[in-house]
C-alpha positions in Angstrom: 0.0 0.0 0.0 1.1 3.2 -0.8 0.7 6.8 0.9 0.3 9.3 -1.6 0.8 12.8 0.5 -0.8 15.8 -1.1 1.5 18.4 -0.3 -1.3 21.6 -2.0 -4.2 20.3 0.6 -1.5 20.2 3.3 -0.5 23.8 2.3 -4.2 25.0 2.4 -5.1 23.7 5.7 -1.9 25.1 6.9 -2.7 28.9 5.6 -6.2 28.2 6.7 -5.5 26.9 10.4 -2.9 30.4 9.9 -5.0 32.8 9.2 -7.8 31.3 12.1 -4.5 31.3 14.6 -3.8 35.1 14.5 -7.4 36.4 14.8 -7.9 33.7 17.9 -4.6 35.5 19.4 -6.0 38.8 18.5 -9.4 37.8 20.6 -7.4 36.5 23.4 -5.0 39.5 24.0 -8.0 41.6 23.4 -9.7 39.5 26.6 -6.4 40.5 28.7 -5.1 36.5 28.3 -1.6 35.6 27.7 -0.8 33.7 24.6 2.4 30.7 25.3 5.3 30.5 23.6 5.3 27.5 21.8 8.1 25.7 20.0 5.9 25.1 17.2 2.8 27.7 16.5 -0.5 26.8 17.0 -1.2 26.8 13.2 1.4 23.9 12.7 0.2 21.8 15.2 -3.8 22.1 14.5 -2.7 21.6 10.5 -0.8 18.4 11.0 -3.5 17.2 13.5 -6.6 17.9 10.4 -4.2 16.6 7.8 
């Protein structure tokens, strides 16, 4: 069997998960919460997990 990885889809989901990333940090520093520091961002992590 052989995995075939779509590297475009992987791409999208990435600039997707992106773009929903910075407005989400924008809400929570506008609601006076501190954001982590995070090895890798937010938008990596939730775009491997959907891929």
């Amino acid at each position: 069997m052989y995995l075939i990885l779509n590297t475009t889809k992987l791409i999208e989901i990435y600039i997707t998960c992106d773009d929903f990333a910075k407005k989400f940090e924008q809400y929570q520093l506008s609601q006076g919460q501190v954001v982590p520091q995070e090895k890798m961002s937010c938008s990596e992590i939730m775009a491997i997990v959907i891929y």
